[in-house]
PDB file of N, CA, C and O in Angstrom:
ATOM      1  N   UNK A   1     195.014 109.188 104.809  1.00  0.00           N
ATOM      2  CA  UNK A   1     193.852 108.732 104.077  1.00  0.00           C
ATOM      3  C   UNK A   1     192.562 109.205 104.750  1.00  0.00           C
ATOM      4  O   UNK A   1     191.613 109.689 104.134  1.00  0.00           O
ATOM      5  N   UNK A   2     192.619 109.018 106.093  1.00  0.00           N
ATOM      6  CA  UNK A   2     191.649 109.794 106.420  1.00  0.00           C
ATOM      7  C   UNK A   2     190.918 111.414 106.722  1.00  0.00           C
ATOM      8  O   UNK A   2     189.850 111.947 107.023  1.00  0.00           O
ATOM      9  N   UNK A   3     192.229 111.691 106.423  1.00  0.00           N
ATOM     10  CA  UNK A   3     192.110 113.549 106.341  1.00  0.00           C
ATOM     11  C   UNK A   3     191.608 113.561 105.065  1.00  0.00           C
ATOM     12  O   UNK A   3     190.717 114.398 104.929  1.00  0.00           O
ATOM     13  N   UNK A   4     192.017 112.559 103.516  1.00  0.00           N
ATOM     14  CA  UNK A   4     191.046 112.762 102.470  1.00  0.00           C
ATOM     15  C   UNK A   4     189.763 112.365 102.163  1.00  0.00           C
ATOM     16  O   UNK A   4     189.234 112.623 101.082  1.00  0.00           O
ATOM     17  N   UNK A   5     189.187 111.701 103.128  1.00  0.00           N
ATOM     18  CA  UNK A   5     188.277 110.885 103.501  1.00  0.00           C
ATOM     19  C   UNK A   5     187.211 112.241 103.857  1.00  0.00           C
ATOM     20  O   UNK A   5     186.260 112.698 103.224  1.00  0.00           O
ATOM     21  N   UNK A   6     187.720 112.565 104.914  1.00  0.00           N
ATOM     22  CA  UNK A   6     187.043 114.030 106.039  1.00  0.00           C
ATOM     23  C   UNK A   6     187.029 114.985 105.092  1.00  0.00           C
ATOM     24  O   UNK A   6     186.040 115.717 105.140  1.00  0.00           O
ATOM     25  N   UNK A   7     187.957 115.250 104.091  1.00  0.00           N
ATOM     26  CA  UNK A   7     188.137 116.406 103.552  1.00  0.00           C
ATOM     27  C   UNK A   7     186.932 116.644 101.952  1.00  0.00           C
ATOM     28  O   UNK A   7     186.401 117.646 101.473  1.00  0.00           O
ATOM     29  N   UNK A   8     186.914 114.776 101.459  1.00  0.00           N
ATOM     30  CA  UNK A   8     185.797 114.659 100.548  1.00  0.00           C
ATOM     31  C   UNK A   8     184.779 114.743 100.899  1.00  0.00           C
ATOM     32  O   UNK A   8     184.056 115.393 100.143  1.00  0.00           O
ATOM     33  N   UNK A   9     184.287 114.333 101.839  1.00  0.00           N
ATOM     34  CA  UNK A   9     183.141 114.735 102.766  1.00  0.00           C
ATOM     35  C   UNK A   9     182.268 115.888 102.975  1.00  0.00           C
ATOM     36  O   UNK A   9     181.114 116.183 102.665  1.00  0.00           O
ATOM     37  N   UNK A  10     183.336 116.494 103.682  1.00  0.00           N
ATOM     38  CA  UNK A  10     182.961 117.903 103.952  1.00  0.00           C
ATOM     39  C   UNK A  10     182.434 118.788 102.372  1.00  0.00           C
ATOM     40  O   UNK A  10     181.442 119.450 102.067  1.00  0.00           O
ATOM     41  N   UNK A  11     183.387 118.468 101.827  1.00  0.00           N
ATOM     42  CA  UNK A  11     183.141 119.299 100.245  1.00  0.00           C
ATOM     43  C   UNK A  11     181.380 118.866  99.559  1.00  0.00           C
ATOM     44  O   UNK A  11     180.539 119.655  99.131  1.00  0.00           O
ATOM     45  N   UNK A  12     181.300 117.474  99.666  1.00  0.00           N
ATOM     46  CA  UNK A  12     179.838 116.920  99.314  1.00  0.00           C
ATOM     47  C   UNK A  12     179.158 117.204  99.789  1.00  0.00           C
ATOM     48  O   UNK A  12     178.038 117.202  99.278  1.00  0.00           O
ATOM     49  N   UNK A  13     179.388 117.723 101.321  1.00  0.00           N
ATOM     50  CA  UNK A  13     177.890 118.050 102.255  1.00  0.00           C
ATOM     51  C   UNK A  13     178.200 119.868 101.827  1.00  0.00           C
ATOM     52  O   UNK A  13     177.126 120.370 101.497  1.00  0.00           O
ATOM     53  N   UNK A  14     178.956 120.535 101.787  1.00  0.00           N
ATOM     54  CA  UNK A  14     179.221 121.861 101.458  1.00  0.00           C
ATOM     55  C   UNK A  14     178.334 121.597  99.281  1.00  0.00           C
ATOM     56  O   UNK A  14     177.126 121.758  99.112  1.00  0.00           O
ATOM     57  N   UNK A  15     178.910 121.369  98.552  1.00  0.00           N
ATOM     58  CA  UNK A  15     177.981 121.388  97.514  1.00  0.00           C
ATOM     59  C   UNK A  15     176.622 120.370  97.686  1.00  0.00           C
ATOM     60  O   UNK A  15     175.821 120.540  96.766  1.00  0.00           O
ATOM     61  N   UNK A  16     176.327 119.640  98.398  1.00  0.00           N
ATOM     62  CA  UNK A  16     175.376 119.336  98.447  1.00  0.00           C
ATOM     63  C   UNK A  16     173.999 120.713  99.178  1.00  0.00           C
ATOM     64  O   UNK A  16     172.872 120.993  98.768  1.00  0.00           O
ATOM     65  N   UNK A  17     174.569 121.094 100.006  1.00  0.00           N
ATOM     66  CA  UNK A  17     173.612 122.114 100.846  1.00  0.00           C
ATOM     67  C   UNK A  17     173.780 123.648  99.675  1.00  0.00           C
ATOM     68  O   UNK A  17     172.906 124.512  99.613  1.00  0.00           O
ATOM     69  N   UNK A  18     174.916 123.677  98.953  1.00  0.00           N
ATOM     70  CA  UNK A  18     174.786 125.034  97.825  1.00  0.00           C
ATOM     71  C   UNK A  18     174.174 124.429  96.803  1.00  0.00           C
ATOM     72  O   UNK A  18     173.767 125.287  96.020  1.00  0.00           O
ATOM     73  N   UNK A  19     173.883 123.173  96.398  1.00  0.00           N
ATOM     74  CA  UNK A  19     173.000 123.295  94.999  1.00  0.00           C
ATOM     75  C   UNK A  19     171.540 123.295  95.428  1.00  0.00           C
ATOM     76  O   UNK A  19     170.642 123.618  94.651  1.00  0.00           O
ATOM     77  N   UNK A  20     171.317 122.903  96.756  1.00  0.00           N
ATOM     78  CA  UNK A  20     169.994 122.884  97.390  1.00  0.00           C
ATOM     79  C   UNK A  20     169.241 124.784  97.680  1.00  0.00           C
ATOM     80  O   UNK A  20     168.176 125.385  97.537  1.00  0.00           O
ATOM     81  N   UNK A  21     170.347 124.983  98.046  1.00  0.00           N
ATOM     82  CA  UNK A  21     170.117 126.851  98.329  1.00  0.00           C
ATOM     83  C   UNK A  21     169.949 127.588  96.873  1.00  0.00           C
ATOM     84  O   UNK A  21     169.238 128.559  96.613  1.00  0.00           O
ATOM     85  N   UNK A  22     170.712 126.927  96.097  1.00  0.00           N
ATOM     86  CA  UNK A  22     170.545 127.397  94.549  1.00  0.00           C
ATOM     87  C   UNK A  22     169.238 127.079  93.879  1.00  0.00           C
ATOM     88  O   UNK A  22     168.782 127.879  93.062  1.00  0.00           O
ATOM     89  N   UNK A  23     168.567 125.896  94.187  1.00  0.00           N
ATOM     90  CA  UNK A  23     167.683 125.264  93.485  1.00  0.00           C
ATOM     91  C   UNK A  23     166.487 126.195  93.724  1.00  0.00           C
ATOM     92  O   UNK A  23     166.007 126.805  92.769  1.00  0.00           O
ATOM     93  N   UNK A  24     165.948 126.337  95.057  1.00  0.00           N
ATOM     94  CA  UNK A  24     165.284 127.051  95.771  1.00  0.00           C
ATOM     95  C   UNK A  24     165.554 128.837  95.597  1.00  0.00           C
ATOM     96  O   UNK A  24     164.609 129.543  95.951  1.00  0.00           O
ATOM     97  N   UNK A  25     166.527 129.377  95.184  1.00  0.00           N
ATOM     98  CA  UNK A  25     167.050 130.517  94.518  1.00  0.00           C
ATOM     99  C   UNK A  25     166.296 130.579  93.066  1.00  0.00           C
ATOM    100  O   UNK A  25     165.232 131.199  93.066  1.00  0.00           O
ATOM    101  N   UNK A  26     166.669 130.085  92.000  1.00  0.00           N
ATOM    102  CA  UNK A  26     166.384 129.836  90.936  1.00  0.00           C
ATOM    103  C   UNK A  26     165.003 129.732  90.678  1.00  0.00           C
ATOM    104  O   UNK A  26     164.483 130.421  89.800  1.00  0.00           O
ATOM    105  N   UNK A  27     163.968 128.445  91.781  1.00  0.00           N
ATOM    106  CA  UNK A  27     162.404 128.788  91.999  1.00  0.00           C
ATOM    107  C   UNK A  27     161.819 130.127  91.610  1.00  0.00           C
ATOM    108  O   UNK A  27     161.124 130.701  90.772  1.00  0.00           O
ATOM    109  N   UNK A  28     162.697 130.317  93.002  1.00  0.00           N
ATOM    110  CA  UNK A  28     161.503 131.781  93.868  1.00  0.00           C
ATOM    111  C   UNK A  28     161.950 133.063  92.402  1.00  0.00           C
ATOM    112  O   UNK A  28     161.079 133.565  91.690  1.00  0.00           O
ATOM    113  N   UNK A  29     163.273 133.318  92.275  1.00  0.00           N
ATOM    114  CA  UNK A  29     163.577 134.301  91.342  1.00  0.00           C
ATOM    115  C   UNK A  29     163.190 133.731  90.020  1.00  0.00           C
ATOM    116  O   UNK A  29     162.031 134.121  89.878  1.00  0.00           O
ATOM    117  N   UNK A  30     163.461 133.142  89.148  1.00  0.00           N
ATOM    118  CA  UNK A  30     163.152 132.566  88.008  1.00  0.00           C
ATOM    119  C   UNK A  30     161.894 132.298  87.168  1.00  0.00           C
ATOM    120  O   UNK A  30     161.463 132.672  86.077  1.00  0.00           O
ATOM    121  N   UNK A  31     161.388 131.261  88.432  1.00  0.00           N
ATOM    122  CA  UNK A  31     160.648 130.144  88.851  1.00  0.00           C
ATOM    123  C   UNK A  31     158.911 131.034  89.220  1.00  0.00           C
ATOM    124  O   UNK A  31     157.887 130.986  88.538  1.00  0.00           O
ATOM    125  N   UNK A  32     159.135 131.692  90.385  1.00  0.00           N
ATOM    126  CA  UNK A  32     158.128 132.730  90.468  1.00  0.00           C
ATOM    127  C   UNK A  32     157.448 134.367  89.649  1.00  0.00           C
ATOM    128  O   UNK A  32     156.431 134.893  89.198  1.00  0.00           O
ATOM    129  N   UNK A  33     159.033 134.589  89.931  1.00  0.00           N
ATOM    130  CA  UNK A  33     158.683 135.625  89.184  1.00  0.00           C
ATOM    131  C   UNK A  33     158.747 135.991  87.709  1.00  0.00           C
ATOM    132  O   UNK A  33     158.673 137.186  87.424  1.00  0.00           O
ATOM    133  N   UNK A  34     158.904 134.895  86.533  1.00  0.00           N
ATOM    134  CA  UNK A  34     158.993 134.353  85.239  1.00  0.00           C
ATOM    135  C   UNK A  34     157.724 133.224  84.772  1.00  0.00           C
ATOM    136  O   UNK A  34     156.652 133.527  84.249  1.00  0.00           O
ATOM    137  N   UNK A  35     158.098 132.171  85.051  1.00  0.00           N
ATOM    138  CA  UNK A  35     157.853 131.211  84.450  1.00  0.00           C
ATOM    139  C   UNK A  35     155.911 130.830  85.272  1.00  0.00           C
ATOM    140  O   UNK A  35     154.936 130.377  84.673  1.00  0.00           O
ATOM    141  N   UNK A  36     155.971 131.058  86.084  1.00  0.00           N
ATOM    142  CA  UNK A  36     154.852 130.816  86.985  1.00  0.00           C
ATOM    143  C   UNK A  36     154.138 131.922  87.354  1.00  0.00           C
ATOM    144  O   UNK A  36     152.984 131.716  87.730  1.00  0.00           O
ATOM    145  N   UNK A  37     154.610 133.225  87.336  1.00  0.00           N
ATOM    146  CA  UNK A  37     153.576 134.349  87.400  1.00  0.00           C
ATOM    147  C   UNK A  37     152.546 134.670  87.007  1.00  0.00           C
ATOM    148  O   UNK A  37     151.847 135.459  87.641  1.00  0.00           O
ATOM    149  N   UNK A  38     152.173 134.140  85.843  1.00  0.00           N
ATOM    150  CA  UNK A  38     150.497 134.088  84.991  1.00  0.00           C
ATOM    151  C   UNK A  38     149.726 133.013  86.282  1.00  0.00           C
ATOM    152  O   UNK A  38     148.798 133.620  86.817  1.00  0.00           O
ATOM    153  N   UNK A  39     149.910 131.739  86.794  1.00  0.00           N
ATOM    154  CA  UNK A  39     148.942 131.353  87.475  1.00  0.00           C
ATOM    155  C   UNK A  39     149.282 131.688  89.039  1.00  0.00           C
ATOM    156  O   UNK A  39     148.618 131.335  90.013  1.00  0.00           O
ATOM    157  N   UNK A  40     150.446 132.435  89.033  1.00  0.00           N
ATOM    158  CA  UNK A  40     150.608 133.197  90.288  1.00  0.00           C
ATOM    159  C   UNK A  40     150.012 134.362  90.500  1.00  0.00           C
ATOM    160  O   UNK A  40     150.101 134.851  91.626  1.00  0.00           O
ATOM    161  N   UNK A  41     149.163 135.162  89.299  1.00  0.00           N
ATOM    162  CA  UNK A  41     148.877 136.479  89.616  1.00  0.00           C
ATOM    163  C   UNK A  41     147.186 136.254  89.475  1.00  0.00           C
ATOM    164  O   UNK A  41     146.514 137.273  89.316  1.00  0.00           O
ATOM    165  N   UNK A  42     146.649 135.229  89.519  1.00  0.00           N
ATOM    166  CA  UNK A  42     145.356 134.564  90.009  1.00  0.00           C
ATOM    167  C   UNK A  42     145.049 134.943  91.604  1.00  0.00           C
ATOM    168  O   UNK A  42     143.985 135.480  91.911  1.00  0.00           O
ATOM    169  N   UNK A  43     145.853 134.689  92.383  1.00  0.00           N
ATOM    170  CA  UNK A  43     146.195 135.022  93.981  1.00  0.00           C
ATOM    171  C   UNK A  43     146.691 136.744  93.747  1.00  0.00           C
ATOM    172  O   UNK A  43     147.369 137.259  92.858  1.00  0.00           O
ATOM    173  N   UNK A  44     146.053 137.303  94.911  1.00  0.00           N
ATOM    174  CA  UNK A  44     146.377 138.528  95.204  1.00  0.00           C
ATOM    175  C   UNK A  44     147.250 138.363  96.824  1.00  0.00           C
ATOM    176  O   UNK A  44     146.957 137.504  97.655  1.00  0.00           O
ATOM    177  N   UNK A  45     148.088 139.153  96.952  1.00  0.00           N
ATOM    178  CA  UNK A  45     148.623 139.383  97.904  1.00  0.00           C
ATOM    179  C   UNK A  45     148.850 141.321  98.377  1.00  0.00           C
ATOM    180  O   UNK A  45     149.714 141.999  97.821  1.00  0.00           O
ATOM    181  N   UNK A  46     147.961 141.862  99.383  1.00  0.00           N
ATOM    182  CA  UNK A  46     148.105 143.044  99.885  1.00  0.00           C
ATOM    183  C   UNK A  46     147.799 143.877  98.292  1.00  0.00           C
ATOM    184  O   UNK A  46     148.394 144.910  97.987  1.00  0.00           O
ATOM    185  N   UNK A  47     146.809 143.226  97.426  1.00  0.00           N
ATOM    186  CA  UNK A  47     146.075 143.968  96.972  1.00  0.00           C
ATOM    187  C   UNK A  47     146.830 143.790  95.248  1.00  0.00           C
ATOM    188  O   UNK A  47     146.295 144.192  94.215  1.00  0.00           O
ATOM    189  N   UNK A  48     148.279 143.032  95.358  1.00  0.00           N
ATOM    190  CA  UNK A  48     148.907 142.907  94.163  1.00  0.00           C
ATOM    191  C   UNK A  48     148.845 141.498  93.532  1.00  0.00           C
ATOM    192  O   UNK A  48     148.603 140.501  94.213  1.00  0.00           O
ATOM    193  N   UNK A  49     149.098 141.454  92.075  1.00  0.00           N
ATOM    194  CA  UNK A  49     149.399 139.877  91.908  1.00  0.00           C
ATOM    195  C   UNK A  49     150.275 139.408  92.735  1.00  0.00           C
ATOM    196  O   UNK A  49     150.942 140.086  93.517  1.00  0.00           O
ATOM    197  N   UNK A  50     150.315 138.203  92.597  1.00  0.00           N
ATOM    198  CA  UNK A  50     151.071 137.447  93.880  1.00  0.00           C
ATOM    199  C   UNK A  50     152.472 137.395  93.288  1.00  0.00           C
ATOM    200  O   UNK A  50     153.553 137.578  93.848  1.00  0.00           O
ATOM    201  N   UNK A  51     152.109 137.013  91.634  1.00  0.00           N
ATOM    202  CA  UNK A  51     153.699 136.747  90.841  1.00  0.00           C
ATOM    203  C   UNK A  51     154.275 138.026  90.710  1.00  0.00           C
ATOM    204  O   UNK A  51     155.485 138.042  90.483  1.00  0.00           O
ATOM    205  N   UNK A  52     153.750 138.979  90.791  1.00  0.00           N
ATOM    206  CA  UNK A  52     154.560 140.375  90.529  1.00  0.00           C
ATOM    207  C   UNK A  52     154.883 140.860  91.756  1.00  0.00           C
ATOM    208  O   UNK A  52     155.703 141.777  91.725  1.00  0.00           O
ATOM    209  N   UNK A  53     154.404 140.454  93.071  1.00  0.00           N
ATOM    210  CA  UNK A  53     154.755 140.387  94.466  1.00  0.00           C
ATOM    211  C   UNK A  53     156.067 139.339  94.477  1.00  0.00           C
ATOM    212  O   UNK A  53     157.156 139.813  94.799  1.00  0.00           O
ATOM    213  N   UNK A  54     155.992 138.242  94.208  1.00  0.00           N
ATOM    214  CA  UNK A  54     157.044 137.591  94.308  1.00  0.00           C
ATOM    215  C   UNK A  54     158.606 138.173  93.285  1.00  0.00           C
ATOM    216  O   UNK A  54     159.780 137.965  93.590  1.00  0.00           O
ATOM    217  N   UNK A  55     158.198 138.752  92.335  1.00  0.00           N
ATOM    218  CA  UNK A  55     159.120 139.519  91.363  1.00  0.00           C
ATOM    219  C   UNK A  55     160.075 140.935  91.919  1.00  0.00           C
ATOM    220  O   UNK A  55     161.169 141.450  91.686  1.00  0.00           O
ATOM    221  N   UNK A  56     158.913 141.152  92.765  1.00  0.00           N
ATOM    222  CA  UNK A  56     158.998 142.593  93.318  1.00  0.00           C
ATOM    223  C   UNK A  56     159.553 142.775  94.819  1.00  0.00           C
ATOM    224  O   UNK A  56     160.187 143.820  94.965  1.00  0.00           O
ATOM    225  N   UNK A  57     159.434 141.935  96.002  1.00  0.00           N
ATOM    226  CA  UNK A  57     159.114 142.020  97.051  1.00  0.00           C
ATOM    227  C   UNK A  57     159.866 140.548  97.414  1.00  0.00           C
ATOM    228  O   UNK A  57     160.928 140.331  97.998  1.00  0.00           O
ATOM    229  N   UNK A  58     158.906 139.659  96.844  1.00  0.00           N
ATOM    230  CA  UNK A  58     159.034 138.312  97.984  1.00  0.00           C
ATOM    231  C   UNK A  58     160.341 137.315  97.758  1.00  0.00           C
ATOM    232  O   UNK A  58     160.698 136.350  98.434  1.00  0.00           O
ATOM    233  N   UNK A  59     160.967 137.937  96.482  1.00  0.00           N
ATOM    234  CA  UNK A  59     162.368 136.664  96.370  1.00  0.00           C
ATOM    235  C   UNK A  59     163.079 137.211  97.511  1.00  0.00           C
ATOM    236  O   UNK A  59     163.477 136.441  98.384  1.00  0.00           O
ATOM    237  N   UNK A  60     163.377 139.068  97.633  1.00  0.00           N
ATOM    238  CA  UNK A  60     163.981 139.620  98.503  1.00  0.00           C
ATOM    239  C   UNK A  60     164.082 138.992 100.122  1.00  0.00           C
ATOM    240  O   UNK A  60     165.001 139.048 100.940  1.00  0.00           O
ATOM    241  N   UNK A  61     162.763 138.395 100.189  1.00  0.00           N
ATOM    242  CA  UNK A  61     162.585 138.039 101.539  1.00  0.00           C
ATOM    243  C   UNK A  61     163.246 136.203 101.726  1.00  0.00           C
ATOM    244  O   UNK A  61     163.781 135.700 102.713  1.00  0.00           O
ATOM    245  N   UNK A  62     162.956 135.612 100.456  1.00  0.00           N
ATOM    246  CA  UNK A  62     163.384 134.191 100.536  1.00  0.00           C
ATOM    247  C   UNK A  62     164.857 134.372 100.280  1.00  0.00           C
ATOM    248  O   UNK A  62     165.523 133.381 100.578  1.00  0.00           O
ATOM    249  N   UNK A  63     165.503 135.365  99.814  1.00  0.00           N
ATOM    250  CA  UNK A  63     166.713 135.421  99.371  1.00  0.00           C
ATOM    251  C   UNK A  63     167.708 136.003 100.622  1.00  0.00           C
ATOM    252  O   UNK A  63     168.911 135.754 100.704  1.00  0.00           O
ATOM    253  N   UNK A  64     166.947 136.815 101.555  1.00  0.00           N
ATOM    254  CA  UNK A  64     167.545 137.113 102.821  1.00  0.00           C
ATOM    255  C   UNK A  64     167.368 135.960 104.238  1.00  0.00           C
ATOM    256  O   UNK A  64     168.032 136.043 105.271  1.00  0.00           O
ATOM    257  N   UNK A  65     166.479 135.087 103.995  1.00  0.00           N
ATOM    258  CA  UNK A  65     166.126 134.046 104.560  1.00  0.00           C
ATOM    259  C   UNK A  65     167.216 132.723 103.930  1.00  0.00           C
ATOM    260  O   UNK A  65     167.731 132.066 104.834  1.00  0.00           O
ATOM    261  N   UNK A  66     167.521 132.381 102.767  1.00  0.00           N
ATOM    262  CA  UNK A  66     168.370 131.872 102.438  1.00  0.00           C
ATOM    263  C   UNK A  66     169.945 131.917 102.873  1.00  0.00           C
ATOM    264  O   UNK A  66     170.637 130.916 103.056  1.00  0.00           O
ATOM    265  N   UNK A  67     170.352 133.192 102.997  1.00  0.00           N
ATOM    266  CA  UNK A  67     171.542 133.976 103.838  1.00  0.00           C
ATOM    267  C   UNK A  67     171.758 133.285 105.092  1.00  0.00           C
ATOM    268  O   UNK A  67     172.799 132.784 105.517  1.00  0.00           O
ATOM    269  N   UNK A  68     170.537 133.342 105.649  1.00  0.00           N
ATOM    270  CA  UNK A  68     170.946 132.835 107.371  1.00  0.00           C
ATOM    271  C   UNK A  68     170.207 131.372 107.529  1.00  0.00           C
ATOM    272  O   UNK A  68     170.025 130.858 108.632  1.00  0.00           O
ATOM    273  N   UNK A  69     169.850 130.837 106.428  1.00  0.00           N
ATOM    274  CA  UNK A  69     169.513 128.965 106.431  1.00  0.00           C
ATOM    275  C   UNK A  69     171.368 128.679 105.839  1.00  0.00           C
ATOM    276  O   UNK A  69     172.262 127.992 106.331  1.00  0.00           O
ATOM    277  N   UNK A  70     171.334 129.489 104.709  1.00  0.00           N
ATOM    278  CA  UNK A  70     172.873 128.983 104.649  1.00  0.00           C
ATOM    279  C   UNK A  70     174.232 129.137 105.665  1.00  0.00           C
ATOM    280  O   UNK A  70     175.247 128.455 105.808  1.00  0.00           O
ATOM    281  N   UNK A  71     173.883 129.993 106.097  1.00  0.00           N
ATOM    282  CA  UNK A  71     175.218 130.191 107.557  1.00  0.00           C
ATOM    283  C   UNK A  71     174.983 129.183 108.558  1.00  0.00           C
ATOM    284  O   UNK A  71     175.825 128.442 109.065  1.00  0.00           O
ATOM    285  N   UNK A  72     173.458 129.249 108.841  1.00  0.00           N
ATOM    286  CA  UNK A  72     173.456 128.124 109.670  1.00  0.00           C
ATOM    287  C   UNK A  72     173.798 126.650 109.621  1.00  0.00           C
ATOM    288  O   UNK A  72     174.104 125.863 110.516  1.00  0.00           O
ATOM    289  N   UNK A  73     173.641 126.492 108.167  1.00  0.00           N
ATOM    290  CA  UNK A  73     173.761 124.749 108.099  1.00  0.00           C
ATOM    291  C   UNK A  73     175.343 124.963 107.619  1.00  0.00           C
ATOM    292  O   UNK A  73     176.153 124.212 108.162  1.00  0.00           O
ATOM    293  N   UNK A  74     175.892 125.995 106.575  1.00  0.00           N
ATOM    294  CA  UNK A  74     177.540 125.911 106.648  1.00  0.00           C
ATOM    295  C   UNK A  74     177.813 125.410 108.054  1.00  0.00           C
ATOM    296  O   UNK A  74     178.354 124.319 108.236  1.00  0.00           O
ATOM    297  N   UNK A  75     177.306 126.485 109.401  1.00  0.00           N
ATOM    298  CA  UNK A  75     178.281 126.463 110.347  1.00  0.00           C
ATOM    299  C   UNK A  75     177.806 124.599 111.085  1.00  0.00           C
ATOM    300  O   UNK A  75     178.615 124.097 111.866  1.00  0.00           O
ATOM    301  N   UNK A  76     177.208 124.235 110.917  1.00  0.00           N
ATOM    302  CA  UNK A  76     176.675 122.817 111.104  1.00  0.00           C
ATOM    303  C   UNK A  76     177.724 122.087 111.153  1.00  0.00           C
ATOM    304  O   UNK A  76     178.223 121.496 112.110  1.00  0.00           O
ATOM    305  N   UNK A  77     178.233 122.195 109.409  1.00  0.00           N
ATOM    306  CA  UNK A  77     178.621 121.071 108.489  1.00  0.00           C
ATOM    307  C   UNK A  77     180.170 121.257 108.878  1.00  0.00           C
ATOM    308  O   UNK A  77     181.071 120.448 108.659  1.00  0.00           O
ATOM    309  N   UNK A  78     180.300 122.856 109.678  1.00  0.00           N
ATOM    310  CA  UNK A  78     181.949 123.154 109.191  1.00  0.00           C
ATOM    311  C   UNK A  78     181.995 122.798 111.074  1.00  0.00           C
ATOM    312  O   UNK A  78     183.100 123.198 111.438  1.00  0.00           O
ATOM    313  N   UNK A  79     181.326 122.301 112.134  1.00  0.00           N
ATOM    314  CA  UNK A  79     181.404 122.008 113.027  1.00  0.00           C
ATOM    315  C   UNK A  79     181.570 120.107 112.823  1.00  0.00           C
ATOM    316  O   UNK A  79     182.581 119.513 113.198  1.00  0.00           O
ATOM    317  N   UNK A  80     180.813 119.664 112.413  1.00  0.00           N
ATOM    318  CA  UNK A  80     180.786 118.146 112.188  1.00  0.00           C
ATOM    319  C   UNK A  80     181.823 117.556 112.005  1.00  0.00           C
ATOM    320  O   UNK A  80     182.149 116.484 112.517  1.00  0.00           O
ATOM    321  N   UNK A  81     182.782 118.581 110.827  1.00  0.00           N
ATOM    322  CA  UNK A  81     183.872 117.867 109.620  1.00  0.00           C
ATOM    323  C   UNK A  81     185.254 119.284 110.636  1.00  0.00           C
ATOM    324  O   UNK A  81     186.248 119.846 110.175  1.00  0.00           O
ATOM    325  N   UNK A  82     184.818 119.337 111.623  1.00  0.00           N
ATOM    326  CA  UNK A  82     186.067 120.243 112.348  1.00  0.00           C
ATOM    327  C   UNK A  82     186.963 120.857 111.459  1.00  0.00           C
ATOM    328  O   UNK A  82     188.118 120.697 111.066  1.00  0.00           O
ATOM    329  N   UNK A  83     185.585 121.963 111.202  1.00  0.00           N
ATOM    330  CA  UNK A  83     186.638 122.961 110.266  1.00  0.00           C
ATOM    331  C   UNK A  83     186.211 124.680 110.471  1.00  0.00           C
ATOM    332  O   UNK A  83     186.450 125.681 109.795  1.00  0.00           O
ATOM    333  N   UNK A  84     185.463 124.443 111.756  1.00  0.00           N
ATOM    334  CA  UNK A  84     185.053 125.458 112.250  1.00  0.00           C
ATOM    335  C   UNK A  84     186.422 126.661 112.390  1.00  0.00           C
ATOM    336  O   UNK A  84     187.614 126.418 112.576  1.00  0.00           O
ATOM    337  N   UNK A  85     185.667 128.125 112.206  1.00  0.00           N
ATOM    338  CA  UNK A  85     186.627 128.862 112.607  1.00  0.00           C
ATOM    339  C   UNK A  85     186.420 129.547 114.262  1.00  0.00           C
ATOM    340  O   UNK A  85     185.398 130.156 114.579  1.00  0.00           O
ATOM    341  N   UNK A  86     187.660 129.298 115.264  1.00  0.00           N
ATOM    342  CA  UNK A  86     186.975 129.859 116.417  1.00  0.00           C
ATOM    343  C   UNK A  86     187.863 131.482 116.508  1.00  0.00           C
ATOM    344  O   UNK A  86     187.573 132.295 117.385  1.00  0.00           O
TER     345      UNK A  86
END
């Protein structure tokens, strides 16, 4: 019972931390470079709109930054719930 206990666990904090990485995905790509780019391209960034910077350039950077927030807190969660791989 308690290995299903540990094992439900782990899965909630594992989709809990991927719908959070998704949500923040969906923003920056979607979110920025769609839906919010008209009062995003008010702001200039290095001489461009900011929303066509974020379309162009800046999800790339939140989306490679996302990569290693997500490895890090996986390897967190998969240390906590001892399911690390050594």
């Amino acid at each position: 019972m308690t290995t299903d206990n540990n094992a439900k666990a782990y899965w909630t904090a594992t989709l809990g931390l991927l719908t959070k990485v998704l949500v923040v995905w969906f923003l920056v790509s979607y979110g920025a470079g769609i839906l919010f780019a008209p009062q995003l391209n008010n702001i200039s960034l290095g001489g461009y709109p900011l929303g066509f910077w974020f379309a162009q350039q800046g999800s790339i950077y939140v989306f490679i930054a996302l990569i290693f927030y997500y490895a890090h807190k996986m390897g967190q969660i998969d240390r906590k719930f001892g399911m690390q791989e050594d």
